[in-house]
N, C-alpha and C positions, 0 to 999 in steps of 0.2 A: 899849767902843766897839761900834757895831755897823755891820756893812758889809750894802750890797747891789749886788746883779748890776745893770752897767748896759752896756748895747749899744750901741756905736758903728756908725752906722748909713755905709752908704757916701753922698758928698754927692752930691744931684740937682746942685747946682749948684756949679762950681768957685768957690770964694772966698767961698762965701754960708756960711752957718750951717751948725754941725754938729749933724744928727742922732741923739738920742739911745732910748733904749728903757729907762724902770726899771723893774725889778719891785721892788714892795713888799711881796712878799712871794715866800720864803720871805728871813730876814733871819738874820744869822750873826753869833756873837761876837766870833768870830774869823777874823783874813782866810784862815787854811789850811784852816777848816771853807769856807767859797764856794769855795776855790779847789778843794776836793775835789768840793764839791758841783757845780763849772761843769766839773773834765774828767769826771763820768760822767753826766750832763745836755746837755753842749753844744749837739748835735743841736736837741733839744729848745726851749733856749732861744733858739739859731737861729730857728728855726721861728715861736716865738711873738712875738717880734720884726717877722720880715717879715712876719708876719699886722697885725699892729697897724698896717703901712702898707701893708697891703692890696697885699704881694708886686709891690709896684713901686720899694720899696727894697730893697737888700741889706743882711745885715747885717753888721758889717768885720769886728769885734773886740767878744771881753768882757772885761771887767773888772770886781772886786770893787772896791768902794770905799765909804769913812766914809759914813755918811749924812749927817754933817754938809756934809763935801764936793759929793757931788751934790746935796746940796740947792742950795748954793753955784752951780753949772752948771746947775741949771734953775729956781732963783728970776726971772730975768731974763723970763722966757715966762712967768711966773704957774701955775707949776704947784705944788702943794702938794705933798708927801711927808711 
């Protein structure tokens, strides 16, 4: 399997879609390799997150997860991974 880092962004709008953030890169085996890599990163992938919405989103939560999976959560909006 392979998992990647995806960012639950906070909603602009209550009840409308949620806000996601992937990085496709770096990518892990295993979900306790991301999960090691996102507590000494966090900051960071914070960071590049609320950059990506140009710091008028927050970002909530991370999560490691299957790529199959996110792909699954953002097939729907056409984005490729």
């Amino acid at each position: 399997m392979t998992f990647l880092i995806v960012v639950l962004m906070n909603a602009a709008v209550i009840g409308g879609p949620s806000k996601l953030y992937v990085f496709v890169q770096p990518t892990f085996d295993r979900v306790i390799e991301c999960q090691k890599f996102v507590g000494e990163f966090h900051q960071f992938i914070y960071k590049k997150a609320a950059e990506a919405y140009k710091n008028k989103i927050e970002p909530k939560q991370i999560y490691c997860i299957e790529k199959d999976t996110a792909k699954k959560l953002i097939r729907p909006q056409g984005v490729e991974i």
